[in-house]
N, C-alpha and C positions, 0 to 999 in steps of 0.2 A: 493500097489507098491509105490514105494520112488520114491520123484519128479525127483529125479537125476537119478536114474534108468528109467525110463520114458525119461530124458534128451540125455542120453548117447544111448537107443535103436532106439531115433529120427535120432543121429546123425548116427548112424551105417547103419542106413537105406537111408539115405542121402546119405554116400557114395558109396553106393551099384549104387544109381541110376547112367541112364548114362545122361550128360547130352545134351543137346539138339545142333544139328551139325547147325543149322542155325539160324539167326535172328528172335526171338521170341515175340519185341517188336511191331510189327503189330499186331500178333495176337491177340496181351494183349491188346491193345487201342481197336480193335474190339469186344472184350469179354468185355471190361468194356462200350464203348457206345452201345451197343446193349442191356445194361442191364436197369432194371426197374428204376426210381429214385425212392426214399426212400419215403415214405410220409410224410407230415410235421403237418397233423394236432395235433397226439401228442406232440410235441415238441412244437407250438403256444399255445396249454392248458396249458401244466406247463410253460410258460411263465406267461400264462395270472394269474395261480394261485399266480406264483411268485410277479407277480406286483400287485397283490390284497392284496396280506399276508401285500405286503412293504404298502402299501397306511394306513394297516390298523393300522400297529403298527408306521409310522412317524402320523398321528393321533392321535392317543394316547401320544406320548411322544411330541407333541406341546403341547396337552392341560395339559399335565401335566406339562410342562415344563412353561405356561403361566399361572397356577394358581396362584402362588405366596407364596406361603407358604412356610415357610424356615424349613427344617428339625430337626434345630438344636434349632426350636425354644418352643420345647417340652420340653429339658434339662433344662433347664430353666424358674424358677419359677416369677409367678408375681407378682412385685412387686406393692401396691398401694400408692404414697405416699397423707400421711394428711396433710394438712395446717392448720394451727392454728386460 
């Protein structure tokens, strides 16, 4: 089935319904605080993996960044000078 086809049987179905003669806004805040909270411990894990991954590679990129080795200094051959 084509998304738009799926799109257009939603709507048709929508206007078909009737919709509702009275204020429906109670019942909606009662169906949502009556409902479960979500759990969080997922969400704390890929934090923590998060802030682990970061800890590990700014790690890495001090100590590389604190070696001191110039990249550029490969291209370039060495020179020894003689003194006579």
């Amino acid at each position: 089935m084509d998304e738009l086809e799926a799109i257009e049987q939603l709507v048709v179905r929508a206007r078909r319904e009737r919709a509702p003669a009275g204020d429906v806004a109670a019942a909606v805040l009662v169906g949502i605080r009556a409902g479960r909270p979500a759990p969080v411990l997922p969400l704390s894990l890929v934090a923590a993996g998060a802030a682990l991954a970061a800890g590990v590679v700014l790690t890495l990129a001090v100590h590389a960044w604190s070696s001191g080795t110039d990249p550029q200094a490969a291209l370039f051959p060495v020179v020894e000078v003689m003194q006579p």
